[in-house]
C-alpha positions as CSV (number, residue, x, y, z in Angstrom):
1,X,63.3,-16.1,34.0
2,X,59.6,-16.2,33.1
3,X,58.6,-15.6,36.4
4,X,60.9,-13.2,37.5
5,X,59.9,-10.9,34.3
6,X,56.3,-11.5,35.6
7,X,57.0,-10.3,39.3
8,X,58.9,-7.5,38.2
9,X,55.7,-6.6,36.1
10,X,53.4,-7.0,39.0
11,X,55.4,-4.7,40.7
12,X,55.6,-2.0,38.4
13,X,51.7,-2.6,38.3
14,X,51.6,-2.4,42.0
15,X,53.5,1.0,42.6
16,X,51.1,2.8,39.6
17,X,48.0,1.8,41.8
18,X,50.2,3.2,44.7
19,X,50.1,-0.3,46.5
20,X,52.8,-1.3,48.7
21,X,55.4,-4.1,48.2
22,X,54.4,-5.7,51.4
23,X,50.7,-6.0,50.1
24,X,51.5,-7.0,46.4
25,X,53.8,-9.7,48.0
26,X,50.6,-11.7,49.1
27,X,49.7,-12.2,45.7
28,X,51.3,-15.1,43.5
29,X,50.4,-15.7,39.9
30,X,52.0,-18.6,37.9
31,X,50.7,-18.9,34.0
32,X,50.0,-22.2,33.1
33,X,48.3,-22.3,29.8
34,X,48.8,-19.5,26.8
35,X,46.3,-19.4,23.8
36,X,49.1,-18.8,21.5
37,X,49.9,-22.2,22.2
38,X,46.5,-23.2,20.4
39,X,46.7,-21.6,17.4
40,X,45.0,-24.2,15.3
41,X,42.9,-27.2,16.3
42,X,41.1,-28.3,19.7
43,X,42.5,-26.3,22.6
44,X,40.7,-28.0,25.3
45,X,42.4,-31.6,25.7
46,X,45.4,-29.1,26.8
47,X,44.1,-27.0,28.8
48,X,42.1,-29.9,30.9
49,X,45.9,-31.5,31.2
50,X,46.9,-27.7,32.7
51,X,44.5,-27.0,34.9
52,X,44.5,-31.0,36.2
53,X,48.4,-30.9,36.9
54,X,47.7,-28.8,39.5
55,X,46.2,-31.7,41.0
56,X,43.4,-30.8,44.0
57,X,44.4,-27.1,44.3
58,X,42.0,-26.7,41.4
59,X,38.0,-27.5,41.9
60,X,36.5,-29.6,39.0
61,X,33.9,-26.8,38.9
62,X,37.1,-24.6,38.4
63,X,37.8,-27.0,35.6
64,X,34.6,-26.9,34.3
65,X,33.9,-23.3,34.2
66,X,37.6,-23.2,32.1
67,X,36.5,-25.2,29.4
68,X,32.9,-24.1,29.0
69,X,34.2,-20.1,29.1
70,X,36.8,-20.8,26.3
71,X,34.5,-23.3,24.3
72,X,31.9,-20.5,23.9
73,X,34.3,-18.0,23.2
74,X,36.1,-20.3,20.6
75,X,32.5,-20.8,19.6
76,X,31.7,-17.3,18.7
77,X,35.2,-16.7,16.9
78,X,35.5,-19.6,15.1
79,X,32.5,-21.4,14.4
80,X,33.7,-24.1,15.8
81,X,32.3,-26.2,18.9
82,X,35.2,-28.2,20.6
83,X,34.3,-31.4,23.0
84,X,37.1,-31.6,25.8
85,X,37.7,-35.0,24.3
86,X,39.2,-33.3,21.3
87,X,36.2,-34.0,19.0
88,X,34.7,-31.0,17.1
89,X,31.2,-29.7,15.6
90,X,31.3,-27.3,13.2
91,X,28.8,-24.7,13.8
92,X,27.1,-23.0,10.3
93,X,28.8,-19.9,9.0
94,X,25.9,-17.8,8.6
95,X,26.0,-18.2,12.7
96,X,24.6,-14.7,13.6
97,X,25.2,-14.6,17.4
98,X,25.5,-17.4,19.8
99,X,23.4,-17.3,23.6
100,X,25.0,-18.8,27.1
101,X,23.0,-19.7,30.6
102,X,25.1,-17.8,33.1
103,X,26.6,-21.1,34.0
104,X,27.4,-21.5,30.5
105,X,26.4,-25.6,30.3
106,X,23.7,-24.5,27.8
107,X,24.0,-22.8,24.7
108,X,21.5,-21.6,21.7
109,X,23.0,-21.2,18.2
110,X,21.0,-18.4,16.6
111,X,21.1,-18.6,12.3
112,X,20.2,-15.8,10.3
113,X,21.7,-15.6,6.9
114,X,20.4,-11.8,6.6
115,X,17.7,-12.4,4.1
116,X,15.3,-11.5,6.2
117,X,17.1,-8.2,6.9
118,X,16.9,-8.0,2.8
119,X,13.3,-8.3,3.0
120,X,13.2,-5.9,6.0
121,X,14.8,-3.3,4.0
122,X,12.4,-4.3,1.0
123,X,9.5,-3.7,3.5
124,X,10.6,-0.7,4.5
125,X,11.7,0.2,0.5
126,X,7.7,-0.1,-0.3
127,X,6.3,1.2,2.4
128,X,8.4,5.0,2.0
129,X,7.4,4.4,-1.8
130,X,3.9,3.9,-1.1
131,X,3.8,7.3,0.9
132,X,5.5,9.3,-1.4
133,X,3.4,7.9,-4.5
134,X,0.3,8.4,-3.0
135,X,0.9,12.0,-2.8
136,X,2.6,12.5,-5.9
137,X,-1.0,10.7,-7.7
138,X,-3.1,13.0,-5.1
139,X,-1.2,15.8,-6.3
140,X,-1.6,14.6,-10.5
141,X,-5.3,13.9,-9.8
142,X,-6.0,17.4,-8.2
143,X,-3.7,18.6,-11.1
144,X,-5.9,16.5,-13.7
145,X,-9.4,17.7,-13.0
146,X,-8.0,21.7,-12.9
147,X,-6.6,20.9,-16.6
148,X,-10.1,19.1,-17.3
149,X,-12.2,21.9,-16.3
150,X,-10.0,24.5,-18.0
151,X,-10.5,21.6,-21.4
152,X,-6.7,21.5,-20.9
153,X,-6.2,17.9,-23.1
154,X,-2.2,18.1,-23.5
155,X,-2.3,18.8,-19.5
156,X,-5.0,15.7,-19.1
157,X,-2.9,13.1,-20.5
158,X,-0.2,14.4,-19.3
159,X,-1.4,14.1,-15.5
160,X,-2.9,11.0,-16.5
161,X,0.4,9.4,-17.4
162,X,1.8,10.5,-14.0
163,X,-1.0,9.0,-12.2
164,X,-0.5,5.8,-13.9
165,X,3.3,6.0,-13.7
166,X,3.4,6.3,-9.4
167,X,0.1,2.8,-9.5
168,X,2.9,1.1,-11.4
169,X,5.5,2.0,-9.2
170,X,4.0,1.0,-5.9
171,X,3.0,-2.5,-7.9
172,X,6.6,-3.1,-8.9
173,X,7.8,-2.6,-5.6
174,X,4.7,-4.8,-4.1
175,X,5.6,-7.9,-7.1
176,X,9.6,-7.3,-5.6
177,X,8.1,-8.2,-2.6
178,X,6.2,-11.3,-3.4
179,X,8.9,-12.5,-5.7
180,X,11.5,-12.5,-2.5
181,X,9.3,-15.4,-0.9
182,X,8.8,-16.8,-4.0
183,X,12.7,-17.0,-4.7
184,X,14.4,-17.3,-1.0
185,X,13.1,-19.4,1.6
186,X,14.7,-17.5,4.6
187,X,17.1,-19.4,6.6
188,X,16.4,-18.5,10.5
189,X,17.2,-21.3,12.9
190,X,18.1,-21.6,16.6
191,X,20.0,-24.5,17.7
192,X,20.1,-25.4,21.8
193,X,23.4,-26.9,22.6
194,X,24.5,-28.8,25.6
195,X,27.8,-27.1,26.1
196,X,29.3,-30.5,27.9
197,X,28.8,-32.7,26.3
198,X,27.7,-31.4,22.8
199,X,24.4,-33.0,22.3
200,X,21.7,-31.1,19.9
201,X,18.7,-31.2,22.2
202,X,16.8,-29.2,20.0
203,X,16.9,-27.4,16.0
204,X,14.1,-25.2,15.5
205,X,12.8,-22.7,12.9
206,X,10.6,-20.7,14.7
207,X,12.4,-19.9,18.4
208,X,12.5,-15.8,17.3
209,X,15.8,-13.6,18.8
210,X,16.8,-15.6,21.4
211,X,18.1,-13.9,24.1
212,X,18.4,-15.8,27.5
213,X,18.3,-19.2,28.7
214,X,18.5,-20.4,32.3
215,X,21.2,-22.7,34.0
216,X,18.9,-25.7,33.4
217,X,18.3,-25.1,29.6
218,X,14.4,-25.0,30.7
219,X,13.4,-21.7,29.9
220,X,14.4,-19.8,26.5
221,X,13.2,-15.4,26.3
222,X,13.4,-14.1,22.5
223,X,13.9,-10.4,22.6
224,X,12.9,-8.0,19.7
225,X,13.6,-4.2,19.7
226,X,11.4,-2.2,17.4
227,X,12.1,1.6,16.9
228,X,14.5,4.3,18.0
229,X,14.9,6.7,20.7
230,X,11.1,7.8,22.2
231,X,9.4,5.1,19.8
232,X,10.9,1.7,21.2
233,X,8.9,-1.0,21.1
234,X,10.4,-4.8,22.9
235,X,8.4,-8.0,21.7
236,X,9.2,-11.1,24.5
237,X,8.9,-14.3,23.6
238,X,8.8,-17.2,25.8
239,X,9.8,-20.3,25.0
240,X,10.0,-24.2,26.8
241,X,12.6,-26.7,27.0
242,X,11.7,-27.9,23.7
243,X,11.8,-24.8,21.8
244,X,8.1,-24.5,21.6
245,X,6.7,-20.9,21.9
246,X,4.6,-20.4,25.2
247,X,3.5,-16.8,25.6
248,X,4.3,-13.7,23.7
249,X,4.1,-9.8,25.3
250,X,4.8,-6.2,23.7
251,X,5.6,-3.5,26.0
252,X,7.3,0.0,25.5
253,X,10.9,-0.4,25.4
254,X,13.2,2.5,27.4
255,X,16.0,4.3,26.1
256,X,19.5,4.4,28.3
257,X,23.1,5.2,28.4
258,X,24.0,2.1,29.2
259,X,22.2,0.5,26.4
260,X,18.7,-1.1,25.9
261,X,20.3,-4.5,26.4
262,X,20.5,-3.6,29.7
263,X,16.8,-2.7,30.1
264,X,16.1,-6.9,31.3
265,X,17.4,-9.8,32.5
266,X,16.2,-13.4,33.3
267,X,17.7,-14.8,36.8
268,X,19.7,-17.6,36.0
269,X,17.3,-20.4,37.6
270,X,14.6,-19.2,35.1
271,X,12.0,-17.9,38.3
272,X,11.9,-14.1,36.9
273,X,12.2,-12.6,33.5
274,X,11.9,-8.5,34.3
275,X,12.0,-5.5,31.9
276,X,11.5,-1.6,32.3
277,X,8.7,-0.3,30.9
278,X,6.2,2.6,30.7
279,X,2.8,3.5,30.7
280,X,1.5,7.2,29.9
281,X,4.9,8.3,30.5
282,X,6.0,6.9,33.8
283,X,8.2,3.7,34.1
284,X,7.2,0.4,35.4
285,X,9.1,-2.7,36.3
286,X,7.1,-5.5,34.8
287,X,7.8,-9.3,36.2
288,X,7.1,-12.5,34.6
289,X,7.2,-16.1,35.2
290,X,8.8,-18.6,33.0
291,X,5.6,-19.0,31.2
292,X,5.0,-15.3,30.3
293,X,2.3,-14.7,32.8
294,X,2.3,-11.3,34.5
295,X,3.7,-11.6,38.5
296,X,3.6,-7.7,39.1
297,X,4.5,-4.1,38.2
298,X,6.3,-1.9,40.2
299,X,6.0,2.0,39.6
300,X,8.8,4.5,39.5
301,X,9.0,6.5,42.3
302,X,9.4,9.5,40.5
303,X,7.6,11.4,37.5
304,X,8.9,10.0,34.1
305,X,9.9,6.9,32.5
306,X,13.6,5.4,33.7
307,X,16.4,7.2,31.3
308,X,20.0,5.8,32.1
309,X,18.8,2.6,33.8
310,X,20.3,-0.5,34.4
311,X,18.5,-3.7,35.8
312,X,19.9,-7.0,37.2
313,X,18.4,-10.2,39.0
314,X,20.0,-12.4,41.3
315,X,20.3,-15.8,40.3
316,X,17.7,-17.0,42.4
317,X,15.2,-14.6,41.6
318,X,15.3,-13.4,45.2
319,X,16.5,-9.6,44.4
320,X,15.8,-7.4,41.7
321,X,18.6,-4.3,41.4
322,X,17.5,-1.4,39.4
323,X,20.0,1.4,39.0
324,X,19.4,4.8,37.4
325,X,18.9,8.4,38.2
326,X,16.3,11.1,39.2
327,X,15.2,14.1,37.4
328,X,18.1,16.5,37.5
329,X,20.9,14.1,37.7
330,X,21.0,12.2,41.4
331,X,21.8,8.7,41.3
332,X,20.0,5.8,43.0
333,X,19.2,2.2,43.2
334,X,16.6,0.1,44.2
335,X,16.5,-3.6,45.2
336,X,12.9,-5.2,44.8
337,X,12.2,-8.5,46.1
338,X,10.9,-11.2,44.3
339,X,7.2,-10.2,44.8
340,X,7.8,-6.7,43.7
341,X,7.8,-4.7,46.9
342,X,10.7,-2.3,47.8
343,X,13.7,-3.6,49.8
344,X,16.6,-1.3,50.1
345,X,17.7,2.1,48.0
346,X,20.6,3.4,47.6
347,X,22.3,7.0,46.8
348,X,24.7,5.9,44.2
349,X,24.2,4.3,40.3
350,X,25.6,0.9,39.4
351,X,26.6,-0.1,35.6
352,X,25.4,-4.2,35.6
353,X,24.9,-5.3,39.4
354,X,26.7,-8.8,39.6
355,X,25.7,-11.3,41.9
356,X,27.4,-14.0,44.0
357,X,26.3,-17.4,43.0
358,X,25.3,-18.5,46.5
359,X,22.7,-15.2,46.8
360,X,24.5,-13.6,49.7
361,X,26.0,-10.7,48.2
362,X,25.9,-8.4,45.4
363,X,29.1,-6.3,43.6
364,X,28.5,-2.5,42.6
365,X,30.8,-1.4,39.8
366,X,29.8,2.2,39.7
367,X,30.6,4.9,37.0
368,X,32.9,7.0,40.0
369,X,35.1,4.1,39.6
370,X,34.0,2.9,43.5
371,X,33.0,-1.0,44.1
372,X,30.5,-1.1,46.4
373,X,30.0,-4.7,48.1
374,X,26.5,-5.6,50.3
375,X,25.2,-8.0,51.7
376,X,21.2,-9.5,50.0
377,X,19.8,-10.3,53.0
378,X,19.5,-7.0,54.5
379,X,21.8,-5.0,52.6
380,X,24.1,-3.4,54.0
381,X,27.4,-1.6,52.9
382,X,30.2,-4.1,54.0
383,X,32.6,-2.2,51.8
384,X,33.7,0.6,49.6
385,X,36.7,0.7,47.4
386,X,38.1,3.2,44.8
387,X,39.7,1.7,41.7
388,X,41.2,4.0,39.2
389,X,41.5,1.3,36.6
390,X,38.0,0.8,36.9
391,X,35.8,2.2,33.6
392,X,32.3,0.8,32.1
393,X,33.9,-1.5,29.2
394,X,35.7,-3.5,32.4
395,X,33.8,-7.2,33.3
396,X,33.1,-7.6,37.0
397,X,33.6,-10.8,38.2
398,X,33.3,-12.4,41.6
399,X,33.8,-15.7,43.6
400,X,30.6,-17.7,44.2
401,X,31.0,-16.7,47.9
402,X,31.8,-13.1,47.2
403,X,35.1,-13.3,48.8
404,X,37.3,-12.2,46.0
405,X,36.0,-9.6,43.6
406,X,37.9,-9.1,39.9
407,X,37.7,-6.4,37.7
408,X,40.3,-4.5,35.1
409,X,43.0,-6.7,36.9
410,X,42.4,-5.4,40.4
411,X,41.9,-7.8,42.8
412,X,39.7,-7.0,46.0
413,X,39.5,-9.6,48.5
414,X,37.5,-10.8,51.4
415,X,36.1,-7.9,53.4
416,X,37.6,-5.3,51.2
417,X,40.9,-5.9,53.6
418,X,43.1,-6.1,50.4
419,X,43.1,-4.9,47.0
420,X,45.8,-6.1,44.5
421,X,46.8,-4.7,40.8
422,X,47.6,-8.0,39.2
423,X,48.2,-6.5,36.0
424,X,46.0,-9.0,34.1
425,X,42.9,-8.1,32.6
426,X,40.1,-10.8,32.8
427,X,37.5,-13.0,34.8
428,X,38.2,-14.8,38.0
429,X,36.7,-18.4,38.4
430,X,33.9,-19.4,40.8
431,X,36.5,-20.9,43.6
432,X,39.2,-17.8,42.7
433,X,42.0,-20.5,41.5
434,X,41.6,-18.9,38.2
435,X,42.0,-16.0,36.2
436,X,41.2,-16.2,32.3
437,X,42.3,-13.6,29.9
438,X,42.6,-13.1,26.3
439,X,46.0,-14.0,26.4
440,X,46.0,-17.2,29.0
441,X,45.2,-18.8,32.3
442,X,46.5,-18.0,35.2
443,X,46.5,-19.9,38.3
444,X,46.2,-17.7,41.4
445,X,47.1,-17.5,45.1
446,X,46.4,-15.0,47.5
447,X,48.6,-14.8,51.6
448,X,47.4,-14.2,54.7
C-alpha cells in the first residue's frame, strides 16, 4: 500500500513538471529508513542495519557518507555525537556552531558561551560613551572659561561639576570593563573531532572562528568579519593539524547578494584557501597556501570591486569558479586555474558552483532556474536544463562522477538525457544509491 501511495505521488509530481509517464517510469524509489522511527536515542545502529540489508547494491562509501551526514546533523540539533556502534558523546551546550571537511570524516566543535559578545557590546558601550563625553566636557570647558572671564562663579562650578560628572562616567564604564575579566574568564574553545570514529584529536582555546577544514583534518581557516556594508574587514587565520596558529592575514571583505559567506572557500584537499578582495576600489582574488603564504592575486576584469559574487574551488585545487556580474547588470563567470591565470568565462551567473569529487565536471545552479553542467578540463557546455523547482535556498548535489545531478527533488541524469521529479527534497549520495531528506532515506534506482 505504502508503495502504491508513493508511486501515485511520484506521478502527480511527474505530470506538474510536465514529464511523461513513460520517463517517470524509469525511476524507482523504495524508503527504507524514516527519522520518525528515531525519535529518541542513537539512530545509527539502525540505519547501518538499512542501508546493509540491501546487501552490495549499496557502496560502503554510500554507507559511510549516511552515517557521517546524519551524525553531523544530529550533531548540530542535539548536541549529541552518536558512534555507529550505538555509543554516544555529549557535546557542550553552549556549542555555538559545529564545522565539517566536505567529506565530513572531520569535524571542529566551536564553544562560545557568548561572554565575549557581552564584552563586545561592553567595548563598544565605552567606546560610544567615550565620544559622546568628550564632547560634552569640550563643550563644559569652553562653557567654563566664558563664565570665568565674565567672573560668573555660580556658572564656574556649575560647568565644573559637569566636567567632572562626563571623567567619572567614561571611568565607570572603563572599571565595567576591567571588572568583566576580573569576574568571567571567557569560555571559547574548538574541539576537532574524528567523525568515525569519535576520537578528540585536539581541544584548544585559542583556534579563533573556525571556519573550514580539509578532508584530511590537516588544515584548519578561522574566519572573522568585521564591519558592515562598504567598511568589511575579514581576519584569516590559519591553523595546523594540531590546532596551532600558523599565519594570520586581514584583507577588505566584499559585500554580495549571495552573502559574505560566500566570498571564500578552501578546496577540500587543503591546496588553496581563496577570498575576494579589494584594493583602491577594484576587486582581487587573493590565493593562499595551507600555510597562509600569498600564491597570487588575480584582478577584476572590470572597474570596481565584485558586488553579487560567489566563489568556489574544486576539490583538488585545480579550478577556481568565480561568479558575479558587470557594471550594469550582465552576468558572468570565470574559472581560474590553480596558478591564477584565466581559463574559461562564461555569460551566465552561478549561486555556489558544486564540483564532482573526481575533478571532471562542475554543476551550475543558476538564479534563471537553468543547470548548467561542463566539463573541468576544457570546459565546455555538455548540457543545459531548465528546472522550475529550482530556487537559491535548494542544495545542489551530484554523484562523484557527475552522472546524476540532485537538486529540489529533480533528478537529472547522465548527459542531461533525463530529468526526473522525484518529489523528495534532499541530497543524493556519492554512488547515487541514496537520497537523504529531512524526513528519511531513500534507496534509488534509475532504467535504461
Amino acid at each position: 500500500m505504502k508503495k502504491l501511495i508513493l508511486a501515485a505521488l511520484i506521478a502527480v509530481a511527474a505530470i506538474a513538471a510536465g514529464l511523461s509517464a513513460q520517463e517517470q517510469s524509469k525511476i524507482k524509489l523504495d524508503l527504507i529508513y524514516t527519522f520518525e522511527q528515531a525519535k529518541q536515542g542513537n539512530p545509527l545502529p539502525e540505519i547501518m542495519k538499512a542501508l546493509q540489508s540491501r546487501g552490495k547494491s549499496v557502496p560502503q562509501e554510500d554507507i559511510d557518507w549516511v552515517l557521517n551526514s546524519v551524525r553531523v546533523d544530529l550533531a548540530r540539533s542535539k548536541h549529541v555525537l552518536y558512534y555507529n556502534d550505538g555509543g554516544e558523546m555529549r557535546l557542550p551546550e553552549d556549542t555555538r556552531k559545529i564545522v565539517t571537511s566536505k567529506n565530513n570524516r572531520f569535524i571542529v566543535v566551536y564553544i562560545d558561551d557568548q561572554k565575549e559578545r557581552v564584552f563586545e557590546n561592553l567595548k563598544g558601550s565605552l567606546a560610544q560613551r567615550q565620544l559622546h563625553s568628550a564632547t560634552r566636557r569640550d563643550e563644559n570647558e569652553w562653557l567654563h572659561r566664558k563664565a570665568e572671564r565674565a567672573n560668573d562663579k555660580e556658572g564656574m562650578r556649575k560647568h565644573q561639576d559637569s566636567i567632572k560628572y562626563y571623567i567619572a562616567q567614561i571611568e565607570a564604564r572603563s572599571d565595567s570593563l576591567s571588572n568583566f575579566y576580573s569576574y568571567h574568564k571567557l569560555n571559547k574553545r574548538s574541539i576537532l573531532i574524528d567523525n568515525e570514529n569519535g576520537k578528540i584529536l585536539w581541544d584548544r582555546d585559542d583556534v579563533k572562528y573556525p571556519w573550514f577544514i580539509s578532508n584530511d583534518g590537516k588544515v584548519i581557516i578561522g574566519v572573522q568579519k568585521y564591519g558592515e556594508y562598504d567598511e568589511i574587514v575579514h581576519q584569516v587565520f590559519f591553523y595546523d593539524e594540531r590546532g596551532a596558529l600558523i599565519n594570520a592575514n586581514v584583507v577588505n571583505g566584499c559585500g554580495g547578494a549571495w552573502g559574505w559567506r560566500n566570498l571564500f572557500d578552501l578546496s577540500a584537499d587543503g591546496g588553496i584557501f581563496g577570498i575576494m578582495t579589494w584594493e583602491n576600489n577594484i576587486g582581487f582574488i587573493n590565493a593562499y597556501d595551507k600555510t597562509g603564504n600569498l600564491l597570487w592575486k588575480y584582478k577584476n576584469s572590470h572597474d570596481g570591486r565584485f558586488s553579487n559574487a560567489c566563489f568556489s574551488i574544486s576539490d583538488d585545487h585545480k579550478r577556481i569558479a568565480v561568479s558575479d556580474y558587470y557594471p550594469g547588470g550582465k552576468p558572468f563567470i570565470m574559472i581560474l586555474d590553480e596558478a591564477g591565470s584565466l581559463h574559461k568565462k562564461y555569460d551566465f551567473t552561478a549561486y555556489k558552483p558544486v564540483y564532482t569529487q573526481d575533478g571532471r565536471y562542475v554543476v551550475y545552479p543558476c538564479d534563471d532556474k537553468k543547470i548548467y553542467l561542463c566539463d573541468v578540463g576544457k570546459g565546455n557546455i555538455l548540457w543545459v536544463k531548465y528546472v522550475d523547482k529550482m530556487d537559491l535556498e535548494g542544495i545542489c548535489s551530484s554523484t562523484k562522477d557527475g552522472g546524476k545531478v540532485f537538486i529540489r527533488g529533480v533528478l537529472i541524469t547522465e548527459k542531461g538525457n533525463g530529468i526526473y521529479d522525484t518529489g523528495k527534497d534532499g541530497v543524493i549520495s556519492s554512488n547515487g544509491k541514496i537520497i537523504l531528506t529531512y524526513g528519511g532515506l531513500y534507496y534509488m534506482e534509475v532504467g535504461k
